[in-house]
DRENDO-872599 format. One record per residue: residue in one letter; x, y, z of N, C-alpha, C in turn. Coordinates in pm, whole numbers, plus 50000, padded with zeros to 5 digits. Each point is the difference from the previous one (the first is absolute). Layout:
REM residues N
AXYZXYZXYZ...
This chain:
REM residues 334
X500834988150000499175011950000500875012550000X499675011749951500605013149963499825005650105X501245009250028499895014550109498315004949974X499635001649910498795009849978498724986450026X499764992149993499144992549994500044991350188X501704997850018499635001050164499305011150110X500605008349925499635014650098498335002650010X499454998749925498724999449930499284994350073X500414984950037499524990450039500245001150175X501205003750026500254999350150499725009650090X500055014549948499835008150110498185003849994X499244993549941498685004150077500134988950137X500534990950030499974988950095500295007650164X498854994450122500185008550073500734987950116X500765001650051500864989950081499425008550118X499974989250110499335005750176501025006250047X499555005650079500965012250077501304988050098X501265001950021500354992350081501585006850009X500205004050145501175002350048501134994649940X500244987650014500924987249967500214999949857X499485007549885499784998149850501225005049997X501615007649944500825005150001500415007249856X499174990049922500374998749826498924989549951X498815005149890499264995049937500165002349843X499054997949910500145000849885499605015349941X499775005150120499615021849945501155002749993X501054994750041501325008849942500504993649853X499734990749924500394994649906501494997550011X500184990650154501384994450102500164986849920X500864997350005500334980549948499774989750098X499225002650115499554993450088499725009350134X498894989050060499145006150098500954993250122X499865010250095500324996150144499235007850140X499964988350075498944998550105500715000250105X500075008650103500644998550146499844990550060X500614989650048499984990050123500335002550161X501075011249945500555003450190500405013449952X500995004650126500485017249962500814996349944X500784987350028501254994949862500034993549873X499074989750003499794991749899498475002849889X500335000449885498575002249911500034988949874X499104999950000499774987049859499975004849822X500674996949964499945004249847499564987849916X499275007449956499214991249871499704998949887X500264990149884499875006749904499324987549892X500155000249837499374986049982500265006749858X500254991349900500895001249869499844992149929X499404994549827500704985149966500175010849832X499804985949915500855003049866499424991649930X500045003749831500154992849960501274994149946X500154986949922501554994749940500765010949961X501125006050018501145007449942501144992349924X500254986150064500874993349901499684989949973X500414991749936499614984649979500494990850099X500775000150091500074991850090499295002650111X499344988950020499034998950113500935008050169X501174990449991500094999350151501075016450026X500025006149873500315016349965499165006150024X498945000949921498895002650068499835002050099X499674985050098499615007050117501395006350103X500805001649970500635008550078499915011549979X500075006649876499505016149937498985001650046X498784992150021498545005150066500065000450134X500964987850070499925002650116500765014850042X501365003249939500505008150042499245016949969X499334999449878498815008249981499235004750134X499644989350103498755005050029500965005750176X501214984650016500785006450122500125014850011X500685006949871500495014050007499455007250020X498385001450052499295009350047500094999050148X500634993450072500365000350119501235011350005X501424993549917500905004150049499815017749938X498655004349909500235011949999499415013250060X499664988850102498865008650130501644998850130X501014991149978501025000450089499594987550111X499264991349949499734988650084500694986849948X500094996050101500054986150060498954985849933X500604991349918498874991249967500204991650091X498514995450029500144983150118499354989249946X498815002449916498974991049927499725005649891X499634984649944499095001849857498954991949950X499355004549941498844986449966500114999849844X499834992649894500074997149887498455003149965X500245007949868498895001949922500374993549857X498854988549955500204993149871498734996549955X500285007049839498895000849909499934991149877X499674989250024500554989949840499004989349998X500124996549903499204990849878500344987850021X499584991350090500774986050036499294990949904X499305004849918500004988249842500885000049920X500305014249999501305004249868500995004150046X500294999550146501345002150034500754988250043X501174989350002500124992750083500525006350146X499724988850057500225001450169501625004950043X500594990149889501734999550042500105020149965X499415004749933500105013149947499695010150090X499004998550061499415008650138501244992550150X499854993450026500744993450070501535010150003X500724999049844501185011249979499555014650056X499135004549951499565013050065500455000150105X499124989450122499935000550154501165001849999X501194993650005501064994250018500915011750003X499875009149855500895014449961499005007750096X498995002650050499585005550091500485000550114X500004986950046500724997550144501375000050006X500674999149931501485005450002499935011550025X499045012049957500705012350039499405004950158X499324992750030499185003750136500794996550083X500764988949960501285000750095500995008150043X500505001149827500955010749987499535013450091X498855000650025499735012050010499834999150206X500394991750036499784996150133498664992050030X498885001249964498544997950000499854984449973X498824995050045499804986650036498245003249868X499934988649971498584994949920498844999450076X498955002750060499254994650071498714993949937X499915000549878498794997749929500055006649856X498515001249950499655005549892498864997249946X499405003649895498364997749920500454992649859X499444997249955499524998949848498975002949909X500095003449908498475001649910500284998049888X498854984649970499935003249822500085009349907X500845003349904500105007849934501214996449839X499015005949903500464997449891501525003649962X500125011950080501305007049969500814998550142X500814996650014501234994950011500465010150125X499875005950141500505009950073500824992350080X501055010850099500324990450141500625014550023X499694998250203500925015550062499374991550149X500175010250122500224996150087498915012750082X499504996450098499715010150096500804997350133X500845014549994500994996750125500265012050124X499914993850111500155004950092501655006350088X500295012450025501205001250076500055010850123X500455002950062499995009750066500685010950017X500065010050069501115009849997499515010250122X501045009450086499765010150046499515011349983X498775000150072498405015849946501295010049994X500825001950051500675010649969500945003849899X500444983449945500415001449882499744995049885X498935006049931499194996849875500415009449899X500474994649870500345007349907498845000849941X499495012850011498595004849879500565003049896X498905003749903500665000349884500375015649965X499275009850041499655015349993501275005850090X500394993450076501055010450093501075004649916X500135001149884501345007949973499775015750014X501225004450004500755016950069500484998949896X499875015149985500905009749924501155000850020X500754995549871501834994850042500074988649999X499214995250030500084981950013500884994149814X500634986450030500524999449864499254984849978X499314994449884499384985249990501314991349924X499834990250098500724989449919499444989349995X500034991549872499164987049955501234990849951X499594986550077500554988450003499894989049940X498944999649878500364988649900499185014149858X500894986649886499405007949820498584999650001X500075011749915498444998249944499934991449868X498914999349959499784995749823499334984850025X499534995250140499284985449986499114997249963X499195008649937498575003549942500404993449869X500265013449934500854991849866500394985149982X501384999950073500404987950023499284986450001X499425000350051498994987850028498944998149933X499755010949898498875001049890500814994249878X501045005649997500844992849919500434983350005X499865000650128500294979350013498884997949995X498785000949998499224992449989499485000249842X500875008149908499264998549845501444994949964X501344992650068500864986849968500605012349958X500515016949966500835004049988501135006850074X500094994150112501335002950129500864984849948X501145005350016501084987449993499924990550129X500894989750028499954997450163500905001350084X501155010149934500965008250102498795007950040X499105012449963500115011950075498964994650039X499224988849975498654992650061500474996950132X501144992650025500434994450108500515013850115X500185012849910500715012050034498775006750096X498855001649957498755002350040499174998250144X500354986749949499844987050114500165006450097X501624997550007501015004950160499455013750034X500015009949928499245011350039498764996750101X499124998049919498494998650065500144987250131X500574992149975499854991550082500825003150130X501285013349985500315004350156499355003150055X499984998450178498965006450050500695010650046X499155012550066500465011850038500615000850148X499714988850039500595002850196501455003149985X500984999049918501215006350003500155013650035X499255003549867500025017949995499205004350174X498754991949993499215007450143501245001950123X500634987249986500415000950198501395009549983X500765001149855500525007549978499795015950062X499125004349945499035008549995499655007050096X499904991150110499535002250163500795004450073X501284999649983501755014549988499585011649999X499355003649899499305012549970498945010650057X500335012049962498845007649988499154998849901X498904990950020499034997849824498575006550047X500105010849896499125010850031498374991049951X499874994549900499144990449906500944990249952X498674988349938500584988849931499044993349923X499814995349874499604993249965500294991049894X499494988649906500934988849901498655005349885X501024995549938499315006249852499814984049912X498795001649999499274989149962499285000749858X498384998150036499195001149866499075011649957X500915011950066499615012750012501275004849901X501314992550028500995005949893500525010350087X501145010549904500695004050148499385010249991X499395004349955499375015849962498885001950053X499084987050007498564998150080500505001150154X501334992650044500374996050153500345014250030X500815005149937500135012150012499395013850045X498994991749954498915013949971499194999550165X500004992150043499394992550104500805005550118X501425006250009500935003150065499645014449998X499475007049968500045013049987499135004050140X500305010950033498745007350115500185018749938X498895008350036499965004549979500825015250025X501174998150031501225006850023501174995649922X499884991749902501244997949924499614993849876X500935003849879500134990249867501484990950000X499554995549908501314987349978500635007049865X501295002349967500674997749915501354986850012X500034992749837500344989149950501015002949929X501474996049981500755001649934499804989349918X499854998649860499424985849991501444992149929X500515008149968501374989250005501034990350076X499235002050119500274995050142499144991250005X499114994749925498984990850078500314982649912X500234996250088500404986250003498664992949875X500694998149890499484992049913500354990149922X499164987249986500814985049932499715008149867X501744999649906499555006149875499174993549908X500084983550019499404995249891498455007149970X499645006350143498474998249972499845014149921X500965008449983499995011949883500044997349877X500084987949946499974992249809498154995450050X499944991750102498544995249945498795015550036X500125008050078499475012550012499815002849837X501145006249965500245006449859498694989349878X500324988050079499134991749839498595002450061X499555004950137498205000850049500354987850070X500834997350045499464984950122499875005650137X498395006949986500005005750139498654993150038X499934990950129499354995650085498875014150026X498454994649978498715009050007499915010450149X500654992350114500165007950117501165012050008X500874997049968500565008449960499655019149921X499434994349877498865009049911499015005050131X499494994150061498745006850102500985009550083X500974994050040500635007950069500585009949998X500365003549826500555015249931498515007350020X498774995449971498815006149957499655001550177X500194997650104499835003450085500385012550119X501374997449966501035015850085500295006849871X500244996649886500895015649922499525009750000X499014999450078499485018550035501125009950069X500724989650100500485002550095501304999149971X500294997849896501795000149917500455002249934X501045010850014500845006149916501224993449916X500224998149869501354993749945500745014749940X500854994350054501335016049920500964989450004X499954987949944501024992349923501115005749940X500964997450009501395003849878500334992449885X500225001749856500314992649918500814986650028X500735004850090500894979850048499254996750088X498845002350027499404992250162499244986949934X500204989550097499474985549920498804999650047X499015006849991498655003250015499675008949934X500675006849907499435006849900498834992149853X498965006550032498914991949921500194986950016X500084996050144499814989250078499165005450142X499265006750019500005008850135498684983850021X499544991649952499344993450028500844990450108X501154993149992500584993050076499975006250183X499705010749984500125008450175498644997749980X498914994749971498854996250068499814983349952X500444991149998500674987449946499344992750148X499154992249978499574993450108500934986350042X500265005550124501424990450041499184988550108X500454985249981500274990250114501014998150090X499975001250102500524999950132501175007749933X499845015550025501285009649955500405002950148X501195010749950500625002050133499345011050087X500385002850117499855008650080500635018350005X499175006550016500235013549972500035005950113X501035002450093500395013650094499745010649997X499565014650106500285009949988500845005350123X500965002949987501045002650112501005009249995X500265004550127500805012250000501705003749921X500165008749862501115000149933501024993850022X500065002550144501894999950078499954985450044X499044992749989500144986650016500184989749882X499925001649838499394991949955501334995249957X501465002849997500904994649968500054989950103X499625001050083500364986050086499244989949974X498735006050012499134985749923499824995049889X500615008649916500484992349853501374990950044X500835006950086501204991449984499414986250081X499304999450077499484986650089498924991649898X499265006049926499204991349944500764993149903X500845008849916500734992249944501024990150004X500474999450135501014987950074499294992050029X498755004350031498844985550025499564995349865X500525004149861499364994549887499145002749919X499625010250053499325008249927500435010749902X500404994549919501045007749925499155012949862X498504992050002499515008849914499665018750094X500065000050110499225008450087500665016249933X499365010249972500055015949955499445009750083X500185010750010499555012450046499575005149858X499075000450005498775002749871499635012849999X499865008750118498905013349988500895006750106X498575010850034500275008250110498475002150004X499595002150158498775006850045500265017750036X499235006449897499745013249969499285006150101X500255015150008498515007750097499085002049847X498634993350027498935009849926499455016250038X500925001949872499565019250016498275000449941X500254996049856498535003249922499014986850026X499045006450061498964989550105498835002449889X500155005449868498634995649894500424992649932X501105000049931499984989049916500054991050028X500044987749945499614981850030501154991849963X501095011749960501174990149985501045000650070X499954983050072500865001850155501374988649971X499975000349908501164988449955500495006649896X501775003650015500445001449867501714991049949X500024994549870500744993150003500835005749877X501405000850039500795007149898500724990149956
């Protein structure tokens, strides 16, 4: 579903009044959290997918790690998960779903978190993700809106998986950058988070199937714009040849037709988003995580994320003061 068609749908919804609520779905947060004590609060969240690659037990680790990363971008703690699976047990075999579980539960590990269950439902088309539970301190919740003026963003995996994966599924990705893909989507983000937790992180959120321009946009409050250096922004090049031929995934498209009200391009003739500006709204699976944090810090956490392996991670932008409060364009990318 689209930024414009969730919004639509979610904010007439009236949730009961309740102390303990901390973070619901009126902030358009990557997960809800519920107070338990003055220390401990529950984060929640729930995610699936459809196929991105052809291997099953790939799969389910990209979906699982999909739905984990809405924990680590609230700054929580995963402890549980329950499996969500949507398939066709006439036309699927068993050994095939079975792989799913399997690339599923590998990363719930990875991720500290234990299995406790899950649902199923008939269904023609083919899903799997997880609804998962973690916790974290009420006092330290990364929203998504807190960035300051001065603040600098840095993002921790490529964009272009939209593309990418539109492209493997019509058999034209090779199976180097197929396999290249993979490893991307299928990291999970708790590196970058506990990393992270070093920091002053003013906001945070992972750029998903909003793309980075939708996640983005979502980061804003009404005291600041974002400017984008966009030659700084971490991109798999291949996915700039299948862009160029139209291999752009339909969410994606909703997602230019949704914010470009709100975005400015002042591109430069060498910028690799020139008459590509579609790839910065490129609906991404389990992408990386986006910081907003104070200037004088971010050399350190580039130099740490990247000793931990994270070698794609950039300082992408800067958070602006908004002077002109009529116009509608709060994103600009040079």
């Amino acid at each position: 579903m689209g930024l414009e068609d969730l919004s639509q749908i979610a904010t007439p919804l009236k949730n009961l009044a309740n102390d303990n609520i901390l973070v619901d779905f009126r902030g358009n947060e990557d997960a809800g959290v519920y107070r338990l004590t003055p220390e401990i609060a529950l984060v929640q969240t729930a995610d699936f997918i459809t196929p991105v690659v052809n291997d099953p037990y790939v799969y389910g680790q990209i979906a699982a790690a999909n739905a984990l990363s809405d924990v680590y971008a609230m700054g929580g703690i995963v402890k549980c998960a329950l499996n969500l699976m949507m398939w066709d047990s006439c036309r699927i075999p068993q050994e095939y779903a079975s792989a799913i579980l399997e690339g599923g539960l590998s990363k719930i590990k990875e991720a500290g978190g234990v299995l406790v269950g899950g649902h199923t439902v008939s269904d023609s088309e083919q899903k799997y993700g997880l609804s998962v539970s973690g916790i974290i301190n009420p006092q330290r919740i990364w929203r998504n809106n807190g960035a300051q003026v001065g603040d600098v963003l840095v993002l921790t995996k490529p964009i272009g998986m939209g593309v990418l994966t539109t492209a493997l599924k019509a058999n034209m990705l090779d199976s180097k950058v197929a396999d290249k893909i993979s490893r991307i989507m299928a990291a999970l983000n708790r590196k970058a988070c506990e990393i992270a937790k070093d920091f002053d992180i003013h906001a945070c959120t992972d750029i998903t199937g909003f793309g980075l321009l939708g996640h983005l946009s979502e980061m804003l409050n009404p005291k600041i714009n974002i400017h984008l250096d966009s030659q700084s922004i971490p991109l798999v090049e291949e996915a700039i040849e299948f862009a160029k031929m139209g291999i752009i995934p339909g969410g994606s498209c909703g997602n230019e037709r949704a914010i470009k009200h709100l975005c400015e391009f002042r591109l430069k003739s060498d910028s690799k988003f020139r008459d590509l500006e579609i790839l910065l709204f490129d609906a991404q699976t389990s992408g990386g995580l986006v910081f907003a944090l104070p200037q004088g810090q971010v050399k350190m956490l580039l130099e740490r994320l990247k000793e931990a392996g994270i070698e794609s991670a950039q300082m992408i932008g800067v958070v602006e003061s908004r002077v002109d409060t009529l116009t509608q364009v709060r994103i600009f990318v040079e």
